[in-house]
DRENRO-146290 format. One record per residue (C-alpha): residue number from 1; x negated, y, z. Coordinates in steps of 0.25 Angstrom, whole numbers, plus 5000, padded with zeros to 4 digits. Layout:
BEGIN
+-----+------+------+------+
| pos |   c1 |   c2 |   c3 |
+-----+------+------+------+
| NUM |    X |    Y |    Z |
...
+-----+------+------+------+
This chain:
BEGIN
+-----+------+------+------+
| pos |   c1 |   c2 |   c3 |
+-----+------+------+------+
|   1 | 5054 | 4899 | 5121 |
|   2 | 5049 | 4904 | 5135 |
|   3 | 5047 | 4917 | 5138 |
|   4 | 5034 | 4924 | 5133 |
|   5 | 5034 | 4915 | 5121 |
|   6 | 5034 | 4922 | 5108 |
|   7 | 5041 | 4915 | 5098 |
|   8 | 5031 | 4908 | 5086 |
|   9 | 5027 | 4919 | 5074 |
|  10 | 5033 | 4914 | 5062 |
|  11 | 5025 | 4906 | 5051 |
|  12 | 5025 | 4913 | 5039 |
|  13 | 5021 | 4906 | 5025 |
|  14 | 5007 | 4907 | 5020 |
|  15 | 5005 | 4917 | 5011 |
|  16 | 5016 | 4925 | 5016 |
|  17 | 5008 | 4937 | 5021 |
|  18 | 5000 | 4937 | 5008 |
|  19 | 5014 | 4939 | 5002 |
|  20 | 5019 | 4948 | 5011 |
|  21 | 5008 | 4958 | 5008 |
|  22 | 5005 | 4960 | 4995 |
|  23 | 5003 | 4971 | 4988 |
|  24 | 4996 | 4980 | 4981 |
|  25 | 4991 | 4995 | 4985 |
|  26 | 4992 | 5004 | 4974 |
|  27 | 4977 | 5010 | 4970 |
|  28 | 4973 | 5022 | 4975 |
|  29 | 4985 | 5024 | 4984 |
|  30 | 4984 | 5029 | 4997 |
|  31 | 4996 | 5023 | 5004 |
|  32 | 4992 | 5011 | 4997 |
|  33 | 4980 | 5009 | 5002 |
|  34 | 4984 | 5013 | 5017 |
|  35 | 4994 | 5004 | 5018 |
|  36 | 4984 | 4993 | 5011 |
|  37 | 4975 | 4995 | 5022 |
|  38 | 4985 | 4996 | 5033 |
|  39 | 4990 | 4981 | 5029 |
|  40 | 4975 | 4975 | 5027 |
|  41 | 4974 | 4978 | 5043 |
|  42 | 4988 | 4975 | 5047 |
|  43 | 4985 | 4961 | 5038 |
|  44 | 4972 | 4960 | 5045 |
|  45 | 4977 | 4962 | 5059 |
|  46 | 4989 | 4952 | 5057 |
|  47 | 5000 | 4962 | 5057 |
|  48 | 5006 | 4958 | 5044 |
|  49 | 5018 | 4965 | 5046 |
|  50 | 5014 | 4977 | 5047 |
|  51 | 5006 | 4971 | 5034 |
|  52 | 5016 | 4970 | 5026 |
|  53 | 5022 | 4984 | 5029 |
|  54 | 5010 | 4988 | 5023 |
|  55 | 5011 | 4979 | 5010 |
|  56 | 5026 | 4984 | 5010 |
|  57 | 5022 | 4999 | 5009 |
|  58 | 5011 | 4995 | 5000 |
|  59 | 5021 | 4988 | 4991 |
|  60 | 5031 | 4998 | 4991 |
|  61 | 5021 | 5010 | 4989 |
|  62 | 5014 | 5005 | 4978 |
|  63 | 5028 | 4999 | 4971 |
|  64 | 5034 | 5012 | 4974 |
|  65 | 5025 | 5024 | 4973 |
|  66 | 5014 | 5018 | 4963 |
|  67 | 5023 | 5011 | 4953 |
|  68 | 5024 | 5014 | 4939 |
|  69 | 5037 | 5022 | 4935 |
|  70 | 5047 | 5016 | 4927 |
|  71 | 5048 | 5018 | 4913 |
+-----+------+------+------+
């Protein structure tokens, strides 16, 4: 590799940012809905890793604090 060159972006398989953010804001939740708008623009502007950061908090907010207790 010369100098200067950056090395080629791996591939990822199809579908896999699809996978990579889902989720699913919990209604009528502010935090929820923050980060759901922070990864629409991050997915938008083709920062998908930060993206997924996003979807991560989502997922683990809304599994967390808005999950149904145990009985």
């Amino acid at each position: 590799m010369s100098q200067g060159t950056a090395p080629p972006l791996a591939q990822l398989p199809a579908g896999f940012d699809t996978w990579l953010l889902d989720c699913a804001p919990a209604p009528n939740c502010v935090v929820c809905a923050t980060n759901w708008r922070q990864l629409t623009a991050c997915k938008q502007s083709g920062d998908i890793t930060q993206a997924a950061r996003h979807a991560t908090e989502i997922r683990d907010h809304a599994s967390g604090v808005h999950a149904s207790p145990s009985n």
